[in-house]
ZAMARGU-4260 file (C-alpha; in steps of 0.2 Angstrom, whole numbers, plus 5000, padded with zeros to 4 digits):
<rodrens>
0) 5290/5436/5364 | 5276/5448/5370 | 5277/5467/5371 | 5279/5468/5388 | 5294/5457/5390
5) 5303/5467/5376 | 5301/5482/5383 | 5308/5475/5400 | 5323/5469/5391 | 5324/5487/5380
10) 5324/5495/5399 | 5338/5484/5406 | 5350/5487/5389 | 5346/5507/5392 | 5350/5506/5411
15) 5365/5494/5405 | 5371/5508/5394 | 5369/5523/5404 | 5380/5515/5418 | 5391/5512/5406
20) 5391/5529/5400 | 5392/5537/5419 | 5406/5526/5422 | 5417/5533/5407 | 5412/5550/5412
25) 5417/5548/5430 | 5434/5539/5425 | 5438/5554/5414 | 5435/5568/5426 | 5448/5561/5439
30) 5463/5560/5442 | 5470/5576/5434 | 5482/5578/5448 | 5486/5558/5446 | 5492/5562/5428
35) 5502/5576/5432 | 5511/5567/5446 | 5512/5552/5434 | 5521/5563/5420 | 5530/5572/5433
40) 5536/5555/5438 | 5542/5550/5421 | 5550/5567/5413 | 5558/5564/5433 | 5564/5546/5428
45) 5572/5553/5410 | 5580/5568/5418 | 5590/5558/5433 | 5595/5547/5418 | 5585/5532/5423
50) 5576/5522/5411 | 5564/5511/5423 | 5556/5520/5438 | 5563/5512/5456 | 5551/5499/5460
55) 5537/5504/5477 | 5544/5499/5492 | 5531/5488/5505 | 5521/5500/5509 | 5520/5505/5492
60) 5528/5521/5490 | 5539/5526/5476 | 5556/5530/5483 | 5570/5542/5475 | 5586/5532/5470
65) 5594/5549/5472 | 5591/5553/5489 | 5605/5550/5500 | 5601/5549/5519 | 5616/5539/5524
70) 5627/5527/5517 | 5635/5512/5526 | 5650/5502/5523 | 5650/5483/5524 | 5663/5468/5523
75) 5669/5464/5505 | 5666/5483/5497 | 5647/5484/5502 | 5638/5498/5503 | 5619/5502/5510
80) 5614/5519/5504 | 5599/5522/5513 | 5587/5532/5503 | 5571/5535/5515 | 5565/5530/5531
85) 5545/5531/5532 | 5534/5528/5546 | 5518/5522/5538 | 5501/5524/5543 | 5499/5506/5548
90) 5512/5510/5562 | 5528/5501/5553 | 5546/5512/5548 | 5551/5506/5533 | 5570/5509/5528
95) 5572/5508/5509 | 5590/5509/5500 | 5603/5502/5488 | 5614/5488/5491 | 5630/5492/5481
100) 5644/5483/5478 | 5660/5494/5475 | 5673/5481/5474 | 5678/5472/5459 | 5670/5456/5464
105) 5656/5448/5466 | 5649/5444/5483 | 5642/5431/5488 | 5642/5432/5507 | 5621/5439/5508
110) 5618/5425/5522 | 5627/5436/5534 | 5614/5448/5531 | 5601/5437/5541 | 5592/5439/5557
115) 5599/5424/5568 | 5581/5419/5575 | 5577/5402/5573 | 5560/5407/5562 | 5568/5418/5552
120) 5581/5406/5547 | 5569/5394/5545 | 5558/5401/5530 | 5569/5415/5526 | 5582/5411/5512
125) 5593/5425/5507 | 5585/5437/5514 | 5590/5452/5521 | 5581/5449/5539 | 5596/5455/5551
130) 5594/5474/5551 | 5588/5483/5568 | 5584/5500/5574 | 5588/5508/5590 | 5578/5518/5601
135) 5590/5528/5610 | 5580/5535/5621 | 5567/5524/5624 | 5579/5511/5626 | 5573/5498/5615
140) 5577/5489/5598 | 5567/5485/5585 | 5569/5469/5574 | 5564/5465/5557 | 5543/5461/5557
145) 5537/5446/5552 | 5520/5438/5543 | 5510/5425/5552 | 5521/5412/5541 | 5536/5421/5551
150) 5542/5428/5534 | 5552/5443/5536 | 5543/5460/5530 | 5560/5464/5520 | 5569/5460/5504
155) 5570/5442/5501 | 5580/5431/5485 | 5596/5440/5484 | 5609/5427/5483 | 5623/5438/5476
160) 5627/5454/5471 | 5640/5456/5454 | 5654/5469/5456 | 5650/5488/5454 | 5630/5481/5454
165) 5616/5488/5467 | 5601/5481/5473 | 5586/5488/5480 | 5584/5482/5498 | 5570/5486/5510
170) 5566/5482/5529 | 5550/5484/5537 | 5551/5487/5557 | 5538/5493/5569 | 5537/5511/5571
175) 5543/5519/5588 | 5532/5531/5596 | 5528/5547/5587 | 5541/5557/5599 | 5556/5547/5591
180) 5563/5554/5574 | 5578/5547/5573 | 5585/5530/5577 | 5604/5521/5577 | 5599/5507/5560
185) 5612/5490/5561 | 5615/5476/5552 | 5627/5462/5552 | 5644/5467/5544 | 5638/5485/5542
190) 5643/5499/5553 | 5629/5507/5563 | 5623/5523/5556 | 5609/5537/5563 | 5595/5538/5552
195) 5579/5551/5553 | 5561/5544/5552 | 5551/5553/5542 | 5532/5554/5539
</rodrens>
């Protein structure tokens, strides 16, 4: 091997290392406000007597099983506590909550909890497609979105829930214009409740 191709190799393990090095250094001097929120998170999590964090809705925010914004009664003891209604950047509202079940049975009866259109039917088993919001006074409703595969944008594979159990249910709708902040939220079985947007 002649000099010159060593020292070419030596150069491109140095340059090798200093990115390395840079990339380390950067990686430590972020995200101090990160950590805090993430400890702040936890200590948060312990405090409210929760041992796992509430799962990121859609639009990936983390959402506070102990907020209360409404709560809705069903058929068969259920109960939808809405916890927070977003708009999102990308021009959705996203309504996040906890299905609870207060009787002392299990229900079984989630397909009522469907959308009725034919697509969402279709490819949408168990899912929780049915829900709507209400522009009063725009005059206009909004239905559960859909993906290009006409997927609903909402919780999907609930099949039952067991007695004094919740699960976490999500919708995703499109967002009404900025003017609105609050909007009448349905869904089959389930008394109609209004609900502020936030965000």
């Amino acid at each position: 091997m002649s000099i010159r191709r060593t020292t070419k190799s030596r150069r491109g393990v140095a340059v090798a290392a200093t990115a390395a090095v840079l990339a380390l250094t950067v990686a430590g001097c972020g995200g101090g406000d990160d950590d805090a929120k993430a400890k702040e998170t936890a200590s948060s999590a312990k405090s409210s007597g929760s041992s796992t964090p509430q799962a990121g809705t859609a639009a990936g925010d983390e959402v506070d099983p102990n907020a209360k914004l409404a709560v809705v009664k069903g058929a068969g003891g259920m109960e939808y506590v809405i916890n927070s209604v977003v708009r999102d950047g990308g021009g959705f509202v996203t309504v996040t909550g906890q299905m609870k079940n207060t009787s002392d049975k299990d229900f079984f009866s989630v397909s009522s909890w469907r959308g009725n259109e034919k697509e969402l039917l279709a490819g949408n088993g168990d899912a929780v497609s049915g829900g709507t919001l209400v522009d009063v006074q725009g005059k206009k409703r909004y239905y559960v979105l859909r993906d290009t595969d006409g997927r609903c944008l909402c919780t999907t594979g609930v099949s039952s829930v067991d007695a004094g159990e919740s699960v976490p249910v999500f919708m995703q709708f499109p967002a009404p214009p900025a003017g609105t902040t609050a909007v009448d939220f349905s869904l089959p079985t389930f008394a109609t409740t209004s609900i502020k947007i936030s965000g």
